[in-house]
N, C-alpha and C positions, 0 to 999 in steps of 0.2 A: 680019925674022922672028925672029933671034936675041932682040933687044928684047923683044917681044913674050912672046917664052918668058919672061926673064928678070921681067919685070913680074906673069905670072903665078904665079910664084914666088915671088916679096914677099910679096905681095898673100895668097897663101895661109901660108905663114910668119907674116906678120901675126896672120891668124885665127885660124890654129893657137896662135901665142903668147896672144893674147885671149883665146879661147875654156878653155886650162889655168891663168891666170890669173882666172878668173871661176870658173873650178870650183875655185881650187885658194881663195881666200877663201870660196865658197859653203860647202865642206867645213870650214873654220876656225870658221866664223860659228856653223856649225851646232853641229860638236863643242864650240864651248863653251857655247854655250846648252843647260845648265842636262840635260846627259848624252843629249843628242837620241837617240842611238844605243841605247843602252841597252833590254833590252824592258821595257815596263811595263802594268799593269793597269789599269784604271778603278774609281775610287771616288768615292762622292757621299754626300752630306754640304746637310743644309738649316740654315741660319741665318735668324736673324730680321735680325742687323746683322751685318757683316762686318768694320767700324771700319777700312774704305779698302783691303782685302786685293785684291791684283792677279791677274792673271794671271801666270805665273811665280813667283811668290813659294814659297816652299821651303815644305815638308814634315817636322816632326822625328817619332821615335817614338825615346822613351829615350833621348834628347840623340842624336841620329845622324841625319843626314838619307836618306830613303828615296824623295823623291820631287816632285816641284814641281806646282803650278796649272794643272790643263789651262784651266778656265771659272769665269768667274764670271756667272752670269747672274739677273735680278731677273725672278720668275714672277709672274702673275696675281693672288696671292693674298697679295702685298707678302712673299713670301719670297725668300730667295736661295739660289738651289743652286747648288755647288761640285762640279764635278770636279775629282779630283786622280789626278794617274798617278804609281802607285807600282810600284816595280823589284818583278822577279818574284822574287828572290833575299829579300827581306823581309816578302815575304805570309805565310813559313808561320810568323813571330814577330807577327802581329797577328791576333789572333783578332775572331771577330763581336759582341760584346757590347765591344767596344773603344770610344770615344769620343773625337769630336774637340772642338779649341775653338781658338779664336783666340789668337796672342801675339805675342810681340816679340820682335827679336832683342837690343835693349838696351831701355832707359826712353825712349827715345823713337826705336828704328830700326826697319826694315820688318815689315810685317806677315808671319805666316809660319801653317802650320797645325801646330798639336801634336795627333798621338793618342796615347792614352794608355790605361791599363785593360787589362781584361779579363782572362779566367779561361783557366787551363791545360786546362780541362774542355773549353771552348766549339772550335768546329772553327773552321778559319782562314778568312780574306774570300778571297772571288771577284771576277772578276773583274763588275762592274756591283752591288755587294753597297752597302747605304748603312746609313753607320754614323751612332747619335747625336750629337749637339752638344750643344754648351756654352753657355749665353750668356753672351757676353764684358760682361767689365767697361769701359765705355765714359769717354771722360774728363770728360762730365758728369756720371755718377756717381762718380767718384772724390773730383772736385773740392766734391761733395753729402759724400761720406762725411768728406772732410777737413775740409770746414769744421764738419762736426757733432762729430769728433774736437776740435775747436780751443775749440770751446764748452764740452765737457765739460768740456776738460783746463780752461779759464778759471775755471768755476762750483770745481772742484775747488781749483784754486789758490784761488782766493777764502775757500772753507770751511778750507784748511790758515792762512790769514791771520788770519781770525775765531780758528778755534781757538789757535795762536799768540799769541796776544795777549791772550786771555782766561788761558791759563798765566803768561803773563810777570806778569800781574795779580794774579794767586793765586786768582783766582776757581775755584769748584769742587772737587771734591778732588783732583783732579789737580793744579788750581791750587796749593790746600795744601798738599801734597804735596812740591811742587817749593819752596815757598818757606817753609813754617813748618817748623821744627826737632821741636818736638814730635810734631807727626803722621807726620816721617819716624823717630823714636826708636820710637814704639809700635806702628808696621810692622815695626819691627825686631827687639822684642823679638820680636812676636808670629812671625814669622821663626824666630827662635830656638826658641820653644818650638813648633812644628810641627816641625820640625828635630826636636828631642829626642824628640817622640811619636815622628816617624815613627821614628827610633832605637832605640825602647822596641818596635815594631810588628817591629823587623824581628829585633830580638832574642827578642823572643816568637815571629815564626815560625821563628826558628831553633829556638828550645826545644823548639816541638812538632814542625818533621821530625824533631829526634831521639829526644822521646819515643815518636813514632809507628814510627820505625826500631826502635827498641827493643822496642816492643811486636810485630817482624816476627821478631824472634828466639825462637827455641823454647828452650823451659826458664824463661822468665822468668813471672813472677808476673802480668805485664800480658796474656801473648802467652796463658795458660791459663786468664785471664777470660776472653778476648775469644775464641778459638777452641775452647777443651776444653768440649766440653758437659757432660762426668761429674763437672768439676771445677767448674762453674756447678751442677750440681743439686745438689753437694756442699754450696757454699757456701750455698745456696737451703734445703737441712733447717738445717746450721747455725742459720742466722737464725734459721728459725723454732724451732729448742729455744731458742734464746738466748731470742727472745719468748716461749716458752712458761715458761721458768724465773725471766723477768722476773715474770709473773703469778703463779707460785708466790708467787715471793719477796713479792709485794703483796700476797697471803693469807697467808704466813708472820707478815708483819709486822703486819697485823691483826689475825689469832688472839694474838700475844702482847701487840697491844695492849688486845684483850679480856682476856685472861688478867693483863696489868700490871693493867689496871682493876680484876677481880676479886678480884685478891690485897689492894687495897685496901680493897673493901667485906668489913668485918668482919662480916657475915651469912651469910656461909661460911665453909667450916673452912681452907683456905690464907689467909682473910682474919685469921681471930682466930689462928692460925699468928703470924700475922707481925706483926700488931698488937696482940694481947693478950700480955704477956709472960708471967700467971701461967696463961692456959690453954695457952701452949708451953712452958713448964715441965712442969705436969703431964702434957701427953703425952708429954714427953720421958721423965718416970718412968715413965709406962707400957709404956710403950718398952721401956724396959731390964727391967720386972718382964716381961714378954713374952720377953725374951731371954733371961733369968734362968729363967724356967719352962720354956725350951724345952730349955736348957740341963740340965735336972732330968729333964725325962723323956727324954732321950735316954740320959742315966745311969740312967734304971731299965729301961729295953726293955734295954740294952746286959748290964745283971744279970740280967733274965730271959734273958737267950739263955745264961745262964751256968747257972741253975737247973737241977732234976735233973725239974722236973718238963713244962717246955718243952725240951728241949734238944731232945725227940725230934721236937717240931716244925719249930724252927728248922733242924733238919738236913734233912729232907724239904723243906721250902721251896727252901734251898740247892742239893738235888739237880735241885727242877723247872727250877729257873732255869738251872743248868748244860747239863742235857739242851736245853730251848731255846732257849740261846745257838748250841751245837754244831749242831741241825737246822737255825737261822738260817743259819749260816756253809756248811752242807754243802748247802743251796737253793742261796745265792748263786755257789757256786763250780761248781754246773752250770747255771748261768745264763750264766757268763760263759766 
């Protein structure tokens, strides 16, 4: 009976041991696949090629993994939808206008889901929310792109060949350039003297910032053309007296060219003046018997004012005059 008992006591000890053993790997298994524990949300996601993406295969957002491959499943309509369970802790840094695509974790390790995108505006995914995709770059087309890269770069090298070698020739002027002396001398000059212009250009705009500085300063001769307007309307009559005494002067010197002229034709009297010597003589003596006679009768008036029988005139005369001189001066002084 003791046996018995003891047998059943193995026997259960056994199962006991089995049974914490099965659980205690079940638990290992689980917690390391890929955060079993953890809560997470549903997200989906349509592609056209998935480029061999598995179930479990990770999830980054921002280099940071957030989540792994619940499904990968092929629909009716030759698409593929992807769930993915993403921890609840990183839903509220992915918003809905966010976007996923396919990648790698090296140049040729597993496949994995990147999202990426979206706006600080847009409100954060839920849980069943399906975000855009990307179409992935597949290695037939890479291997498409490189080998089209490979042609280029060939046709390319090809034309830096041709070109090369038509310089080492001299052909062209780059050719010449490279190998004639002369055409690299008259580049040189020509060098030179663009050089100088542009030296002549920048010294001339120095010249004018500072005549234009100058003409900013008040008191200057430039600054009260350019700003005084009383001093522009000033200069504006000037001018035109100047023009106007210009024309004077071009009738001045006309009339005495008429007048030189005139003095030459002896048919008027400044003419025989000047040209007849014995009719300007004789006027000259008239002249003087003129000056001679005036000189005589002002010696005889000057004797009648002395006679007894004018005196009494010339003194009445004297008096009118005196009297209005004095009522002239005595107007004027209550005038003023």
């Amino acid at each position: 009976m003791k046996t018995v008992q003891n047998k059943r006591t193995v026997i259960v000890g056994m199962f006991i041991f089995f049974g914490l053993l099965i659980l205690i790997i079940t638990v290992l298994t689980m917690g390391g696949r890929k955060n079993a524990f953890e809560k997470t949300i549903t997200l989906n996601a349509t592609f056209n090629d998935v480029s061999g993406l598995q179930k479990g295969n990770n999830i980054w957002f921002a280099g940071i993994k957030v989540g792994t491959v619940k499904k990968v499943e092929l629909t009716d309509h030759g698409k593929i939808d992807v769930e993915m369970n993403i921890k609840k802790q990183s839903i509220d840094f992915i918003h809905r206008d966010a976007m996923v695509k396919i990648g790698s974790d090296g140049l040729i390790g597993n496949r994995i889901v990147i999202i990426y995108g979206g706006t600080a505006s847009a409100f954060a995914v839920k849980a069943g929310d399906t975000l855009r995709s990307e179409m992935p770059l597949n290695s037939a087309q890479m291997m498409n792109t490189l080998q089209e890269s490979n042609q280029n770069l060939s046709a390319i090298t090809s034309n830096l060949k041709s070109v090369s070698t038509k310089l080492a020739q001299g052909e062209g002027t780059l050719g010449q350039l490279f190998t004639e002396d002369s055409l690299a001398n008259s580049l040189k000059l020509t060098a030179n003297t663009l050089r100088y212009a542009s030296e002549s250009v920048q010294l001339l705009t120095s010249n004018l910032a500072t005549y234009t500085t100058k003409m900013q300063q008040k008191g200057v001769l430039a600054n009260d053309f350019v700003s005084d307007t009383i001093f522009f309307n000033r200069l504006k009559a000037a001018s035109l007296q100047i023009q106007e005494a210009s024309q004077n002067a071009k009738e001045l010197t006309d009339n005495l060219s008429q007048v030189s002229y005139r003095m030459r034709d002896s048919s008027n009297l400044a003419g025989v003046v000047l040209q007849d010597q014995e009719s300007a003589a004789k006027l000259r003596a008239s002249v003087e018997n003129l000056q001679a006679g005036t000189k005589k009768f002002d010696e005889n008036m000057e004797a009648l004012k002395h006679n007894f029988l004018f005196r009494g005139y010339f003194r009445k005369k004297e008096k009118r005059e005196q009297a209005e001189a004095q009522r002239s001066q005595t107007t004027a002084q209550k005038r003023n």
